[in-house]
C-alpha positions in Angstrom: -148.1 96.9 -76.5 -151.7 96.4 -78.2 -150.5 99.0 -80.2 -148.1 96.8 -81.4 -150.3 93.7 -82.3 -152.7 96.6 -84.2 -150.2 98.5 -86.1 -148.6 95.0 -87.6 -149.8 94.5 -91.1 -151.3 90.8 -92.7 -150.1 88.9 -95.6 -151.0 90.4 -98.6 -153.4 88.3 -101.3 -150.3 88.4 -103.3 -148.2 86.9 -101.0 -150.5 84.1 -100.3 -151.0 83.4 -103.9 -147.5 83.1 -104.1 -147.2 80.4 -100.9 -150.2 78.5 -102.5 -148.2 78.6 -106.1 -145.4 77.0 -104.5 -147.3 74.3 -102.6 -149.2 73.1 -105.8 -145.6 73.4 -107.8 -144.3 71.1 -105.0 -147.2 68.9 -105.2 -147.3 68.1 -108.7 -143.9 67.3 -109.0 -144.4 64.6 -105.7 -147.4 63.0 -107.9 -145.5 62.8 -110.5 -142.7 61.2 -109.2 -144.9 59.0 -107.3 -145.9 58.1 -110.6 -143.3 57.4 -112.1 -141.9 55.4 -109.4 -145.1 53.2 -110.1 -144.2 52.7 -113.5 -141.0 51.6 -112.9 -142.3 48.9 -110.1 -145.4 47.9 -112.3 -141.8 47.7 -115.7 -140.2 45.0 -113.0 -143.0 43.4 -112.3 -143.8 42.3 -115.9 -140.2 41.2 -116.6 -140.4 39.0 -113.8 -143.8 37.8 -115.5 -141.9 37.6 -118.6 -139.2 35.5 -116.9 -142.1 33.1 -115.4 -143.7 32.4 -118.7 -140.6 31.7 -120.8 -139.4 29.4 -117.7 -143.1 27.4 -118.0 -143.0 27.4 -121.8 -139.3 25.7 -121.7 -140.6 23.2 -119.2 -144.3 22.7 -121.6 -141.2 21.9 -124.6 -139.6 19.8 -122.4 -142.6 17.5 -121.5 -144.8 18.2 -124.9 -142.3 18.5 -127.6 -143.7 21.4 -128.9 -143.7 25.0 -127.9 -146.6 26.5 -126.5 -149.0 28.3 -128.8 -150.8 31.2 -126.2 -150.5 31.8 -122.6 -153.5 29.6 -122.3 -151.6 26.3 -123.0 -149.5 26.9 -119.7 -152.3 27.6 -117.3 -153.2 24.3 -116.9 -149.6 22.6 -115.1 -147.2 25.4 -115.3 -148.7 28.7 -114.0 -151.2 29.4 -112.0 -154.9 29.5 -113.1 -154.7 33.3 -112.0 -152.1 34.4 -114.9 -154.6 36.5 -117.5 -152.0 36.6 -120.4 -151.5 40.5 -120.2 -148.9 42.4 -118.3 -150.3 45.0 -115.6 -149.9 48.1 -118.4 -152.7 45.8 -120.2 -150.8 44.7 -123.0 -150.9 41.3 -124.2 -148.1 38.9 -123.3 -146.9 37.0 -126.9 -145.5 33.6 -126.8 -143.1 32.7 -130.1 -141.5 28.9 -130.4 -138.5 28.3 -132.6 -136.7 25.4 -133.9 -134.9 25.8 -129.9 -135.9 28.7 -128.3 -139.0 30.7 -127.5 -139.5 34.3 -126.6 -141.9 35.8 -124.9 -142.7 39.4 -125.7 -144.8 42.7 -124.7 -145.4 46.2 -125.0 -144.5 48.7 -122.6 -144.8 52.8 -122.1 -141.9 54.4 -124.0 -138.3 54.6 -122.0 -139.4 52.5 -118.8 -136.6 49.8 -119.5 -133.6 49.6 -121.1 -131.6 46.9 -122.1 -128.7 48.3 -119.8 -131.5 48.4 -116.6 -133.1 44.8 -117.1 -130.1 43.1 -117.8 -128.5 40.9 -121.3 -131.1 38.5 -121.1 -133.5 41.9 -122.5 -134.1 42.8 -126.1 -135.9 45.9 -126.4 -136.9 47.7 -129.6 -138.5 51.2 -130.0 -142.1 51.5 -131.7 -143.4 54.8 -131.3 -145.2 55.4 -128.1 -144.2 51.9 -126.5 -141.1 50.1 -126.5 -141.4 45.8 -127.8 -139.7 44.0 -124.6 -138.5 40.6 -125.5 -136.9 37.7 -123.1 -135.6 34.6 -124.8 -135.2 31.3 -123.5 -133.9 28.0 -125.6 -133.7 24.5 -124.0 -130.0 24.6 -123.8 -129.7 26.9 -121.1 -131.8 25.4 -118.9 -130.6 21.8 -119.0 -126.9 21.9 -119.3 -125.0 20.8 -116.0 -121.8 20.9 -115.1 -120.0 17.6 -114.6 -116.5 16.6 -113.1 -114.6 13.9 -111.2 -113.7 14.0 -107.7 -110.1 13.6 -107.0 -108.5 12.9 -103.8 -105.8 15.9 -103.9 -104.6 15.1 -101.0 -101.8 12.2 -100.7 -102.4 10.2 -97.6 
């Protein structure tokens, strides 16, 4: 029997080499996807943001008459004193006033949304390395109500 256990050969240094080769090929491609994944989380997070903003700038219309300017002008009663004015990638949040509408507007890493992900209310346009990601609100949409009549329909 211990001439078993002695006659048995070890792994090779090749063989290890190959093991390890594997493990860091396995690795990589975990960080990486763990990466990616916190792209896309970090890509939701700042349409939601972009949502907030162009909700608070349709309410600063509605009680100033005039669209808001910067990020800065809704700190005060419509956001929180927290909101910096950039999205987490770092880039700058851009606020736009029209004769009804406003959009707010940002830069993003290249092919993180797409109009068909985010949904209609998304305009994104290719520039280079980022992608320009644009939400649009107008006063319209947010005050219109539905109204009917109530009818007995039943005969009593």
């Amino acid at each position: 029997m211990d001439r078993d256990i002695l006659e048995t050969k070890g792994s090779s240094l090749i063989e290890l080499s190959f093991v390890f080769a594997i493990a860091v090929i396995l690795l990589g491609a975990a960080f990486y996807s763990a990466a990616r994944m916190r792209q896309a989380v970090l890509a939701k997070r700042t349409i939601q943001e972009m949502d907030a903003l162009a909700d608070a700038s349709v309410q600063y219309y509605l009680g100033s008459g005039a669209w808001p300017q910067e990020v800065v002008d809704l700190r005060s009663a419509y956001l929180s004193p927290e909101v910096t004015g950039n999205n987490p990638f770092g880039n700058v949040y851009a606020v736009a006033g029209g004769v009804s509408s406003v959009t707010v507007s940002t830069a993003l890493p290249k092919g993180l949304i797409t109009t068909g992900s985010s949904g209609s209310g998304i305009v994104v346009h290719n520039q280079g390395t980022d992608d320009l990601v644009s939400v649009t609100r107008s006063v319209e949409s947010t005050t219109w109500g539905l109204q009917y009549e109530k009818k007995n329909i039943f005969h009593q």
